[in-house]
MARFISE-156391 format. One line per field, with one value per residue (C-alpha): chain; z, x, y; residue in one letter; residue number from 1. Coordinates in Angstrom, 3 decimals, m for minus. Layout:
BEGIN
kette: c(A,...)
c3: c(Z,...)
c1: c(X,...)
c2: c(Y,...)
rest: c(a,...)
nr: c(NUM,...)
***
This chain:
BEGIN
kette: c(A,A,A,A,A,A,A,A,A,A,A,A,A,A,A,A,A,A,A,A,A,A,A,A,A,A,A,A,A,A,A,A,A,A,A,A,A,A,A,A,A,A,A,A,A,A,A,A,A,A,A,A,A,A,A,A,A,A,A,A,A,A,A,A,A,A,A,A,A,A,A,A,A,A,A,A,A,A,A,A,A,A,A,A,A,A,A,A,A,A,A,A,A,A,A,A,A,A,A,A,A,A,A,A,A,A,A,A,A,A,A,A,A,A,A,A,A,A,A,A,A,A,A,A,A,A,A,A,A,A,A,A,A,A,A,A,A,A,A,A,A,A,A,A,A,A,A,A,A,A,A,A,A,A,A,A,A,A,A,A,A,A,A,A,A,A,A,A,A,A,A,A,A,A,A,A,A,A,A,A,A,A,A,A,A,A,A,A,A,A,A,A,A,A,A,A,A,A,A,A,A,A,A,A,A,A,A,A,A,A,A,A,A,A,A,A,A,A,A,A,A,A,A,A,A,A,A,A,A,A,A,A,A,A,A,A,A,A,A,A,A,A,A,A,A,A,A,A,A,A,A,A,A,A,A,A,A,A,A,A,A,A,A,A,A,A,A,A,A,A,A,A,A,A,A,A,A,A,A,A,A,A,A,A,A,A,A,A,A,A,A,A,A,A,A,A,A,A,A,A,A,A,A,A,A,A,A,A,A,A,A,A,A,A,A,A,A,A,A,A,A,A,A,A,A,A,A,A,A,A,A,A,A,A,A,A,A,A,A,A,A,A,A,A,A,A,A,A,A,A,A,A,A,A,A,A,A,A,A,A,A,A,A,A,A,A,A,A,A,A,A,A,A,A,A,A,A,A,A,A,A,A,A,A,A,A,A,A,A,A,A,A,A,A,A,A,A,A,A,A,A,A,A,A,A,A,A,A,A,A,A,A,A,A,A,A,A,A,A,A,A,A,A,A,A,A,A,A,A,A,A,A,A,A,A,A,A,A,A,A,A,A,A,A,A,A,A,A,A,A,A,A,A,A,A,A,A,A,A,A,A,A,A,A,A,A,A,A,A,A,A,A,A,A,A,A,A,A,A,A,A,A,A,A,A,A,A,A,A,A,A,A,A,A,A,A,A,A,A,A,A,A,A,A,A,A,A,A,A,A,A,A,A,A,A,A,A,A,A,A,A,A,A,A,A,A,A,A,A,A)
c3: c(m25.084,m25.372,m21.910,m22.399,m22.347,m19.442,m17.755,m18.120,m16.886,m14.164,m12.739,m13.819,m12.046,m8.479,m8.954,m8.754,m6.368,m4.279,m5.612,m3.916,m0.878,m0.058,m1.698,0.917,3.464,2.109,1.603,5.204,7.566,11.077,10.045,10.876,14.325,12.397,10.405,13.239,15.152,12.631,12.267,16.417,14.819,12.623,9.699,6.455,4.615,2.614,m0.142,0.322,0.285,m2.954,m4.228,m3.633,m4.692,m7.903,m10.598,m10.213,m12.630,m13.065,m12.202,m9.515,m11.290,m7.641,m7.924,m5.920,m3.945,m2.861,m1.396,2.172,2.474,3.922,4.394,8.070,9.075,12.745,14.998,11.266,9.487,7.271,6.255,4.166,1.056,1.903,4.255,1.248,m1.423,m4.872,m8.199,m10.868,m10.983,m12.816,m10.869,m13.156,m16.243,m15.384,m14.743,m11.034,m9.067,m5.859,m2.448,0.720,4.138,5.720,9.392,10.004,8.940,12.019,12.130,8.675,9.246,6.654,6.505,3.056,1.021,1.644,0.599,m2.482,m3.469,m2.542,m4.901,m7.436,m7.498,m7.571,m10.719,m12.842,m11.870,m12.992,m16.174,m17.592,m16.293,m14.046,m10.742,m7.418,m4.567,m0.939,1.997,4.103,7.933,9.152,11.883,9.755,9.766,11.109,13.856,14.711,11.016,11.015,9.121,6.276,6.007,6.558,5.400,1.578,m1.625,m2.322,1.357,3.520,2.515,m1.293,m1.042,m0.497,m3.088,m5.841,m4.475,m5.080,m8.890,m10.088,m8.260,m9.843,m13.327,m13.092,m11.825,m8.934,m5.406,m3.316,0.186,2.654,5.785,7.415,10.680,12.724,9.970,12.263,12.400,8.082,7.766,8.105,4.992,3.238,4.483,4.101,0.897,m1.196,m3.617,m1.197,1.796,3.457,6.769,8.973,12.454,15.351,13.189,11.397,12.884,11.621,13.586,12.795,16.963,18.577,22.220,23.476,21.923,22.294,26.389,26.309,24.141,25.789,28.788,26.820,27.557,25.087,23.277,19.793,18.641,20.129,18.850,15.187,14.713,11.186,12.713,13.947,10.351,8.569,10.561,12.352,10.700,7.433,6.512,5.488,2.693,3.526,6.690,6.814,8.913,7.789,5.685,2.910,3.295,2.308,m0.353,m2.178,m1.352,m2.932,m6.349,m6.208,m6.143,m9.068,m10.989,m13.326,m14.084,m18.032,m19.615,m20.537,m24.368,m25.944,m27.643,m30.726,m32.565,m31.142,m33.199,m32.511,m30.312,m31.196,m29.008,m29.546,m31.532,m28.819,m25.238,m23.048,m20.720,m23.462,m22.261,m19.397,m22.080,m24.326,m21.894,m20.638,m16.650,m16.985,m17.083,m18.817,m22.020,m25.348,m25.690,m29.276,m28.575,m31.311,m30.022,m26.198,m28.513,m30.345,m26.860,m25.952,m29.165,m31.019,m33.233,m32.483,m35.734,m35.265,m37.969,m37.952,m38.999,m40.668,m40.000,m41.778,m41.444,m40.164,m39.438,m35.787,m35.268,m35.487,m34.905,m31.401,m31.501,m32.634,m33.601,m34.717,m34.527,m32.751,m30.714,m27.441,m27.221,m30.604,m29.259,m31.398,m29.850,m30.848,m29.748,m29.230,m27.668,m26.150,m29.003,m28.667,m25.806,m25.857,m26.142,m28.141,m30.706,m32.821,m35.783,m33.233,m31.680,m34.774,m35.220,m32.280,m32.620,m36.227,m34.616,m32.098,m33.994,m36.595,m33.638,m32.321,m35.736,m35.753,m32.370,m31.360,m27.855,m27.468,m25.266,m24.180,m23.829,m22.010,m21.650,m22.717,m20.613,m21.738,m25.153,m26.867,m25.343,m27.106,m29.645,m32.406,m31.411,m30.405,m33.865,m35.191,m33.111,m30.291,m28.331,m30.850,m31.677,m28.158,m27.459,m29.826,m28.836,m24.909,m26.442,m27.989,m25.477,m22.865,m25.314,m26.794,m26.640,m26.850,m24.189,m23.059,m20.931,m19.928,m19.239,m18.189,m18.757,m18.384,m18.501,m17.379,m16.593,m17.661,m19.991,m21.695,m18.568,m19.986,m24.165,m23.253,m20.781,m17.493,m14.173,m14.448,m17.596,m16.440,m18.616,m18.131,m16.587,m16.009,m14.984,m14.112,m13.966,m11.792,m14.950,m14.794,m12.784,m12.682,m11.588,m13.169,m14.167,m13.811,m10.228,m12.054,m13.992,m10.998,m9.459,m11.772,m12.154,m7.954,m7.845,m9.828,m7.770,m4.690,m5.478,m6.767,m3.302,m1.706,m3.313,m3.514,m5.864,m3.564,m3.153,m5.585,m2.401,m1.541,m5.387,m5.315,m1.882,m3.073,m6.446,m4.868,m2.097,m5.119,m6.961,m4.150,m3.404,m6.661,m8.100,m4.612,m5.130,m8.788,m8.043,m8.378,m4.800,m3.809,m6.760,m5.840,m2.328,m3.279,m5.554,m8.864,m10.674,m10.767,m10.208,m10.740,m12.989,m13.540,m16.786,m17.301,m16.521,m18.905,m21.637,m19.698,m17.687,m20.737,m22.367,m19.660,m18.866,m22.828,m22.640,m18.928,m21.066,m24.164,m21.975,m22.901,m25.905,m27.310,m27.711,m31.016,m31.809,m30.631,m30.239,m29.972,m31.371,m32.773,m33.559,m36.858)
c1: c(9.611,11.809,13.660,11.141,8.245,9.304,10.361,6.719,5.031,6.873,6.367,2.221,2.128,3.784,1.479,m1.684,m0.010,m0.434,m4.043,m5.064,m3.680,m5.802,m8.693,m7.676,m8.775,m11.693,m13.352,m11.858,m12.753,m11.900,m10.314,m11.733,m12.646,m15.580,m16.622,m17.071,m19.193,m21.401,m21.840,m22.835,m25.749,m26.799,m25.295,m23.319,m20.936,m22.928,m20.443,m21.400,m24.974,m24.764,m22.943,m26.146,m28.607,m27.051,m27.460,m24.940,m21.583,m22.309,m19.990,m21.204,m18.878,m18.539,m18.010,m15.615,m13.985,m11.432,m13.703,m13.320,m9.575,m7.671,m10.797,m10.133,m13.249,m14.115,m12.652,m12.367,m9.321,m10.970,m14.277,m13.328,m15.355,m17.478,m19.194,m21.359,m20.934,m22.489,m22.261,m24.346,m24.823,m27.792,m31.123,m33.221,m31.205,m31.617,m28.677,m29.500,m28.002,m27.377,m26.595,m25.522,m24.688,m21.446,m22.338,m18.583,m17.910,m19.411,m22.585,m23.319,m24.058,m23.359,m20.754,m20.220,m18.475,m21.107,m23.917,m22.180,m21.427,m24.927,m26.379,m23.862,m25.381,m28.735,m27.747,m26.670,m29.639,m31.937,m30.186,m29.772,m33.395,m32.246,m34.273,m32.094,m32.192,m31.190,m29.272,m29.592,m27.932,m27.691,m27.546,m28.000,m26.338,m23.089,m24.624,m20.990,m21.383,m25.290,m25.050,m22.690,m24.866,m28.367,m30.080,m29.065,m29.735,m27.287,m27.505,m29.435,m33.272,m31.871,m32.047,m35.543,m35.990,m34.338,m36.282,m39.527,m38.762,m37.150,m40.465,m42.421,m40.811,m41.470,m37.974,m38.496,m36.874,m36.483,m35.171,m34.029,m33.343,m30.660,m30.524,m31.632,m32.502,m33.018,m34.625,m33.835,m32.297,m35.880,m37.311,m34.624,m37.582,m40.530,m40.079,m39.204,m42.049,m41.505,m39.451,m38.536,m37.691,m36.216,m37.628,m35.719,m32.874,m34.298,m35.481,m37.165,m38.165,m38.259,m36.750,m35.019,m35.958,m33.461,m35.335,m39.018,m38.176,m36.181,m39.126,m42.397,m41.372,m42.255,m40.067,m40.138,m38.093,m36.402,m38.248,m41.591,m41.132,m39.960,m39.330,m40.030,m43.154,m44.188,m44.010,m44.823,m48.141,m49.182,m47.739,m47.885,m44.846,m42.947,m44.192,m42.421,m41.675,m38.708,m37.185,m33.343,m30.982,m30.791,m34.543,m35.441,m32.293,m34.579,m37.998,m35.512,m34.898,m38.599,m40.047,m37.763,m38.348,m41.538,m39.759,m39.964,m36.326,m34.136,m33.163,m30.366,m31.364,m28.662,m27.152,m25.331,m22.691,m20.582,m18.056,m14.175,m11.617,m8.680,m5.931,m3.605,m4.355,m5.378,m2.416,m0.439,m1.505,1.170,3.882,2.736,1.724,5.359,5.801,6.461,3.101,3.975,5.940,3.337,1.276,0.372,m3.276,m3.485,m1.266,m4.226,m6.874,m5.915,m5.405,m9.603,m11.470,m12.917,m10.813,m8.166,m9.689,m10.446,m11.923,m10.321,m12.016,m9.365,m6.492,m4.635,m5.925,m3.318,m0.345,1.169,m1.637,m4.718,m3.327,m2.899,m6.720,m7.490,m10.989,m12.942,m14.912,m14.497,m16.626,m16.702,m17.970,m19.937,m21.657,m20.181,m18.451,m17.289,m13.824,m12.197,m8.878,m5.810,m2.560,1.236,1.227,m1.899,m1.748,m4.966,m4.109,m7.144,m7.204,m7.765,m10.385,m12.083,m11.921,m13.537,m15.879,m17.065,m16.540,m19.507,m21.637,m21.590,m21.976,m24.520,m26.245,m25.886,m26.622,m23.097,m21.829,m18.773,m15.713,m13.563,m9.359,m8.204,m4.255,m3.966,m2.419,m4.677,m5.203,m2.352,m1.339,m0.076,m0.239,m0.188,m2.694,m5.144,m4.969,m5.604,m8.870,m8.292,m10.658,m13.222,m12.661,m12.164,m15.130,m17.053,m15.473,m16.952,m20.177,m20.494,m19.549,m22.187,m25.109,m24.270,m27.176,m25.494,m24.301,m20.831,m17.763,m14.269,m11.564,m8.341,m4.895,m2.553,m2.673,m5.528,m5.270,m7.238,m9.669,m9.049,m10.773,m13.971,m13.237,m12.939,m15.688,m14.638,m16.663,m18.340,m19.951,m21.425,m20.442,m22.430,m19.567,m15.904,m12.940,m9.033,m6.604,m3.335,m1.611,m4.253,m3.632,m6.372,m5.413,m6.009,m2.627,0.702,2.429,5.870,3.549,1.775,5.565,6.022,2.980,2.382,6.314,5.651,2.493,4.348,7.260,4.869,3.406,6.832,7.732,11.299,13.275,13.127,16.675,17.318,16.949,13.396,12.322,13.271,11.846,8.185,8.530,8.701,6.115,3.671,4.505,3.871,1.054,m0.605,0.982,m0.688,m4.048,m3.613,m2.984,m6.078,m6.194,m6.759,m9.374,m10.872,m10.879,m13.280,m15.177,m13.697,m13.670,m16.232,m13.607,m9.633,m9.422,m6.252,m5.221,m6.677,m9.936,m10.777,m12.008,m14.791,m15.492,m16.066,m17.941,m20.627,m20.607,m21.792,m24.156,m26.072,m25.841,m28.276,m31.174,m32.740,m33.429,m31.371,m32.756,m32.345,m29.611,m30.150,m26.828,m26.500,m24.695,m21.617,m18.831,m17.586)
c2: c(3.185,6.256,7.853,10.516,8.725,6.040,9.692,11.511,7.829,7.325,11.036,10.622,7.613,9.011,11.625,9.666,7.671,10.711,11.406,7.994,8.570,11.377,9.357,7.205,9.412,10.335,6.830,5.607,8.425,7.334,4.364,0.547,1.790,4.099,1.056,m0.803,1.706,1.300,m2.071,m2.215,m0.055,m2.133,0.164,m0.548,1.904,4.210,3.015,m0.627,0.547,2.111,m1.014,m2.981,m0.120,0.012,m2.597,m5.851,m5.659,m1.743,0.631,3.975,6.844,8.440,12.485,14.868,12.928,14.966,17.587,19.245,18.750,22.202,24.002,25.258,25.651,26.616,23.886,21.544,21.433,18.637,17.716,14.323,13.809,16.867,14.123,13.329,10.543,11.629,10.209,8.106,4.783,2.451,1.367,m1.171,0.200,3.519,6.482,7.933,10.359,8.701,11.152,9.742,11.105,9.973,9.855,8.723,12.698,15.037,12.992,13.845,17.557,20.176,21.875,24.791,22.374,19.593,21.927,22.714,19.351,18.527,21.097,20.604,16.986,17.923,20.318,17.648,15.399,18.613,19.185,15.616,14.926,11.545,10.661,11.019,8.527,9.899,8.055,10.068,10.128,13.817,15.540,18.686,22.073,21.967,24.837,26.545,27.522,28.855,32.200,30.188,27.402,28.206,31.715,32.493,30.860,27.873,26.884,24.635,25.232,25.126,21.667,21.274,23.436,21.711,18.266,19.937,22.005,18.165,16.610,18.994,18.199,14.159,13.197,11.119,12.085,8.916,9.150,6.214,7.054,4.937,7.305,10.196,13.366,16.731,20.145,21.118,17.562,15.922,17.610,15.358,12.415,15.069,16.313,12.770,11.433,7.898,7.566,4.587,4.013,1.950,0.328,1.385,3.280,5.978,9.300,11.897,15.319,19.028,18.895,16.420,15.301,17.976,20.599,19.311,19.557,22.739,24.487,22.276,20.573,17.178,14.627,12.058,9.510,10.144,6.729,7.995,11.555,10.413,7.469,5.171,3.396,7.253,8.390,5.474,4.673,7.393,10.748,9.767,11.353,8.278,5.725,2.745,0.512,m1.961,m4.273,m3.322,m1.643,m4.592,m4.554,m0.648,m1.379,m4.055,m1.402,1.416,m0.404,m2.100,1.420,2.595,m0.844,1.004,3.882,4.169,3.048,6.251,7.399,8.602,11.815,10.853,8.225,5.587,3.688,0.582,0.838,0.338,0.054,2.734,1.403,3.094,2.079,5.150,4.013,5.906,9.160,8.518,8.521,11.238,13.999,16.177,15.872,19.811,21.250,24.126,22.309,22.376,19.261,17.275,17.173,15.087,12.165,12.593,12.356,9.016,7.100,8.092,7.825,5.011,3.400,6.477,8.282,12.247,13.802,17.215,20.920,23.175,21.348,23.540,27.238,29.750,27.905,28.382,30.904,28.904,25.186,26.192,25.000,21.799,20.951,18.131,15.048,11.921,8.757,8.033,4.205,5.027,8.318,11.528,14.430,17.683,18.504,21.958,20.964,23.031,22.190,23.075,26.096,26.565,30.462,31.533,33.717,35.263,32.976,30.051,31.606,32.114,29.013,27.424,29.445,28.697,25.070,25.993,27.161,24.090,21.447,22.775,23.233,19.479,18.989,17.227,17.083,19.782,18.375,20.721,19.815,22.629,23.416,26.692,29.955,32.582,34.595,36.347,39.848,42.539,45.352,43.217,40.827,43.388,45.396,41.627,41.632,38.781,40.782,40.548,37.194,35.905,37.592,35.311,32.489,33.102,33.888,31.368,28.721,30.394,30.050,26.606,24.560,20.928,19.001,20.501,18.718,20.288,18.230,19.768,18.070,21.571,24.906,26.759,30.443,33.706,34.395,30.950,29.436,30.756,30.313,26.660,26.419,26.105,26.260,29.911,28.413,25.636,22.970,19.725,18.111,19.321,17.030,17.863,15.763,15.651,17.795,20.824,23.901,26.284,29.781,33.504,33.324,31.245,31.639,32.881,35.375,36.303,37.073,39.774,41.418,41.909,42.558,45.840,46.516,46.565,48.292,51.247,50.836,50.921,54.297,52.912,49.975,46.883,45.240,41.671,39.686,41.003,40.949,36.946,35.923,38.263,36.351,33.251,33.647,34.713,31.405,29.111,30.981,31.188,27.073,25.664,27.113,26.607,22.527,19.956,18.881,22.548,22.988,19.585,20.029,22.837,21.752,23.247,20.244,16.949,14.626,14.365,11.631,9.451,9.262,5.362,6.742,9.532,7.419,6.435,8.649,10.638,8.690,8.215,11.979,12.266,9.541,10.838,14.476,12.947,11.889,15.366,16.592,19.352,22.552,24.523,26.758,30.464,33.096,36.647,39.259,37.781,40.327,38.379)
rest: c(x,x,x,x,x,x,x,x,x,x,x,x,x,x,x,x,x,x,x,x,x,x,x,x,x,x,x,x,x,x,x,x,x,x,x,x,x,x,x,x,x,x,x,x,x,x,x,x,x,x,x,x,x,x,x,x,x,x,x,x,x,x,x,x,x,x,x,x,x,x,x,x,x,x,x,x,x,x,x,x,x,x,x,x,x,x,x,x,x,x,x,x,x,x,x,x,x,x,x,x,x,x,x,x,x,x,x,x,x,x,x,x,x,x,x,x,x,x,x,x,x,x,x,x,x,x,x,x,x,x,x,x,x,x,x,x,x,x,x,x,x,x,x,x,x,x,x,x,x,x,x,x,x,x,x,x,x,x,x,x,x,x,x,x,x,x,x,x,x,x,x,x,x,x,x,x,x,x,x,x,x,x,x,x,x,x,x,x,x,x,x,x,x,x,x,x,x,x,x,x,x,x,x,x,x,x,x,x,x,x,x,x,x,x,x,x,x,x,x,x,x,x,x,x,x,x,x,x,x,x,x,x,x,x,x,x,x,x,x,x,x,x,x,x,x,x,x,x,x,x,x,x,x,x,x,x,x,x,x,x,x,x,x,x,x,x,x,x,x,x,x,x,x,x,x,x,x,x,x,x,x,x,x,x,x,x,x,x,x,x,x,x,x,x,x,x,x,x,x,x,x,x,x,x,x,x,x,x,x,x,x,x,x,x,x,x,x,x,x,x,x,x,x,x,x,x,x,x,x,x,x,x,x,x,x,x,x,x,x,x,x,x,x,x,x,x,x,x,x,x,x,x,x,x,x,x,x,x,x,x,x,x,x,x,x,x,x,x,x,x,x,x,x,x,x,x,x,x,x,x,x,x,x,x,x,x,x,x,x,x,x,x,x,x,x,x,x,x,x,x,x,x,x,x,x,x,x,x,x,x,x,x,x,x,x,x,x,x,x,x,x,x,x,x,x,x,x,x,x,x,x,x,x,x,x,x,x,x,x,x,x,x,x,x,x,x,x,x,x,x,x,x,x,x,x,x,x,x,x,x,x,x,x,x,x,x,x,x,x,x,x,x,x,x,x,x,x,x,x,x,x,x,x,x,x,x,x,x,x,x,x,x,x,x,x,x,x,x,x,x,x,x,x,x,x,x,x,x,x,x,x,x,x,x,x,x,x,x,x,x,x,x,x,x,x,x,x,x,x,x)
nr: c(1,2,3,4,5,6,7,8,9,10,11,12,13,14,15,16,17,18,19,20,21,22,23,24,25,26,27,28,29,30,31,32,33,34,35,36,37,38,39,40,41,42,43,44,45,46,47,48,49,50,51,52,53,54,55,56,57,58,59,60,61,62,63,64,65,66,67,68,69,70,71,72,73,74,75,76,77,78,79,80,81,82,83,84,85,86,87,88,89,90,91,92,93,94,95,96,97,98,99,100,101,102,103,104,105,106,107,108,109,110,111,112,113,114,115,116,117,118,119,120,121,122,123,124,125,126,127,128,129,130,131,132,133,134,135,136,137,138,139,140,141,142,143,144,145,146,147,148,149,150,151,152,153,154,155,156,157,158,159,160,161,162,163,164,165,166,167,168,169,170,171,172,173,174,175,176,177,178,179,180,181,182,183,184,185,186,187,188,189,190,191,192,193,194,195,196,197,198,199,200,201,202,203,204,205,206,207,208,209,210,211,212,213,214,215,216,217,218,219,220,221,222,223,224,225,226,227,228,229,230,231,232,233,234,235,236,237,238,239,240,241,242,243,244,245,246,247,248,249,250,251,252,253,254,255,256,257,258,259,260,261,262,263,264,265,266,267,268,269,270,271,272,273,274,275,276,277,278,279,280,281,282,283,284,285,286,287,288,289,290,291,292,293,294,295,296,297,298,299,300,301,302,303,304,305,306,307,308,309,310,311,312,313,314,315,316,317,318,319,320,321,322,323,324,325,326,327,328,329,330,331,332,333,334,335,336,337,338,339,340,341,342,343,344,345,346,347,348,349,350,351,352,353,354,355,356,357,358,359,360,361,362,363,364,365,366,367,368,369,370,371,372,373,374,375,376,377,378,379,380,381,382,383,384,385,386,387,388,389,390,391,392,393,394,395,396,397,398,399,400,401,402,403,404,405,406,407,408,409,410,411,412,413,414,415,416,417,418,419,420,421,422,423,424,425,426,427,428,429,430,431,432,433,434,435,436,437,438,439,440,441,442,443,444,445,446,447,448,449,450,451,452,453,454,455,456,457,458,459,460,461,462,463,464,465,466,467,468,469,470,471,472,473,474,475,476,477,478,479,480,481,482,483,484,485,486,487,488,489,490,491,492,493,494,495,496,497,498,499,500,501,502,503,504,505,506,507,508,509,510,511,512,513,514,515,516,517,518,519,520,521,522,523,524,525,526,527,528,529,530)
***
């Protein structure tokens, strides 16, 4: 192993040294002391929950975890993990999106961050057509936070909604309550095709006792008022009565057990190992984030058998290789790949490309992966007169009306207007992942220096001094590199997941498999400016 490469491993593995330490914090919240609150309850982790919900020697790909840190919300400097755990994991065989209140995190309430993870769960379930199961432990809306958390669309009642459109469609909404769900919270039990509940734990009541006397005079006792014997015998708002939390587990998977076996809507070939390990993406990508990248070199250490069938290898030399595109597997499924190359600048001829690249996958109905590491189209005179405007154009129009399956993954660079040629967030892509190499920003912090520099001096009305040009440049840069970093994009939900570099083959791959349990839809575009 060359200097280099020992040099860029070394500083990739400190960094996701630091990634797990704040993963750390997110899995633990409150410590041993929390954990042991809840087993005086009678409770389990919700993570040790999911472990025995989901199928034995199956991995639970767990999303966002990393979400709620730095928010500063009223009186809440950190809501770790969002106080939700979502991800996928297999019931009976089956891909599910699993949900699951963290009552070690303010009781489970919801904060803004845990209602957009929550819906950002419930989004994937919806378009990949899997069933959802619901843990759920809330004490609702986080109340000092009512007018950001309750009235619009994309808050509280959307929640309900979304249970009832993917009920409506066939995908089943399964809800065990492992606690006390109030006021909007209990629709979470109400709403489910089957709830299960559990004696002398789980609660369930549009008010709690509080409420009932402050609004009735009734005084009453939460398990009287709503509790799982309440609902599941007298109510009849709750399906299923157990004895424990291992109990409604085994009730969980038993109801789920005649659920029809998922299919792959393409061909699946034979997996083959890469012939380079993915550990060599710690060598091969540069520690500086903003040195050019050989694209070619990531893409051996993921796919099958390191082969990558390239489109137009050749066209437009420095121009259009700043593009790559082809074909590759992910454990035997195809994929389409349009991936960031050198310094990523787009220049016209490799947007032209990507585009024609589009078009033919989805012609052929092949999953498009996105490798994003570029700064943004190329600016000036001589690029415009050579139509980047045109041609990015087509390349963004494309992207939004692509039919197939589509996955970003970002391992650099990702500023501007190439954010949305390589399908990042505001295009919805199927799934998107960072790593602890992407920066996601409008622009640069060094470019944002010198654009706002010349903004305020016009402001100023007079030449600002060398001293205050360097301390405004570098107050831009810090500003603009921290919110750029993944833990600030994470924290808010900008990304899926930050993925080590170890972890991107499969992570991939399952995001492409969970994408192919619908059909795809035929190819339809509009007016293309070629």
């Amino acid at each position: 192993m060359s200097d280099l490469a020992m040099q860029n491993r070394t500083h990739w593995e400190n960094e996701e040294l630091k990634l797990d330490e704040l993963v750390h914090q997110a899995i633990w919240p409150g410590g041993e002391k929390a954990v042991q609150r809840l087993a005086k309850q009678g409770k389990q982790s919700v993570r040790d929950l999911i472990g025995k919900l989901t199928d034995p020697g199956t991995e639970f790909f767990e999303f966002s975890r990393i979400a709620g840190f730095g928010m500063d919300y009223p009186d809440v400097m950190d809501v770790p993990c969002g106080g939700l755990v979502t991800g996928l994991g297999k019931i009976h065989g089956n891909w599910t999106m699993i949900f699951a209140n963290d009552s070690r995190v303010k009781a489970g309430t919801y904060f803004p961050i845990t209602l957009k993870k929550h819906m950002r769960a419930q989004a994937m379930a919806e378009r990949c057509g899997i069933n959802c199961v619901y843990i759920a432990d809330s004490g609702g809306a986080y109340l000092p936070m009512q007018a950001d958390v309750f009235p619009d669309d994309q808050q509280f009642g959307s929640m309900f909604y979304n249970m009832a459109r993917m009920s409506a469609m066939g995908l089943k909404q399964i809800t065990m309550s492992t606690g006390g769900n109030t006021a909007g919270g209990a629709y979470i039990v109400f709403m489910a095709c089957q709830s299960v509940m559990i004696d002398k734990m789980s609660y369930s009541f549009l008010g709690g006792p509080p409420l009932v006397k402050a609004a009735t005079g009734e005084i009453i006792s939460a398990e009287a008022l709503g509790g799982a014997r309440v609902h599941t015998q007298l109510s009849g708002g709750a399906d299923h009565l157990c004895q424990s939390q291992d109990e409604a587990i085994e009730r969980v998977r038993e109801i789920l057990s005649l659920e029809p076996p998922q299919q792959l809507h393409s061909h699946r070939y034979e997996e083959v190992p890469p012939r380079v390990p993915v550990t060599a993406i710690y060598e091969r990508l540069p520690a500086n984030v903003h040195q050019g990248i050989n694209v070619r070199a990531f893409l051996e250490a993921i796919a099958d058998d390191s082969q990558f069938a390239e489109y137009k290898k050749f066209y437009a030399p420095g121009l259009g290789d700043n593009i790559v595109t082809g074909k590759l597997r992910l454990k035997g499924l195809p994929v389409g790949v349009i991936a960031s190359n050198g310094i990523g600048i787009i220049f016209a001829q490799a947007a032209q490309k990507a585009t024609e690249w589009v078009l033919r996958c989805c012609q052929d109905k092949t999953p498009l992966l996105f490798v994003q590491a570029s700064p943004g189209y190329m600016v000036g005179s001589e690029s415009e007169h050579m139509g980047i405007g045109k041609y990015g154009a087509d390349m963004v129009r494309a992207v939004s009306c692509a039919q197939v399956p589509r996955l970003q993954l970002v391992i650099g660079p990702d500023n501007g207007a190439a954010n949305y040629g390589m399908c990042g967030r505001g295009y919805r892509p199927h799934f998107l992942f960072s790593t602890m190499r992407a920066r996601t920003s409008v622009m640069s912090g060094r470019s944002a220096g010198e654009v706002l520099m010349s903004i305020e001096e016009r402001k100023r009305g007079n030449p600002m001094s060398e001293e205050e040009k360097q301390a405004f440049r570098q107050q831009m840069i810090d500003k603009y590199d921290g919110e750029a970093h993944p833990f600030f994009c994470g924290a808010r939900l900008l990304n899926d997941r930050v993925l080590k570099f170890w972890e991107i083959r499969d992570w991939l791959a399952m995001a492409v498999e969970v994408s192919l349990l619908r059909p795809i839809g035929e190819p339809s575009f509009g007016n293309l400016r070629f």
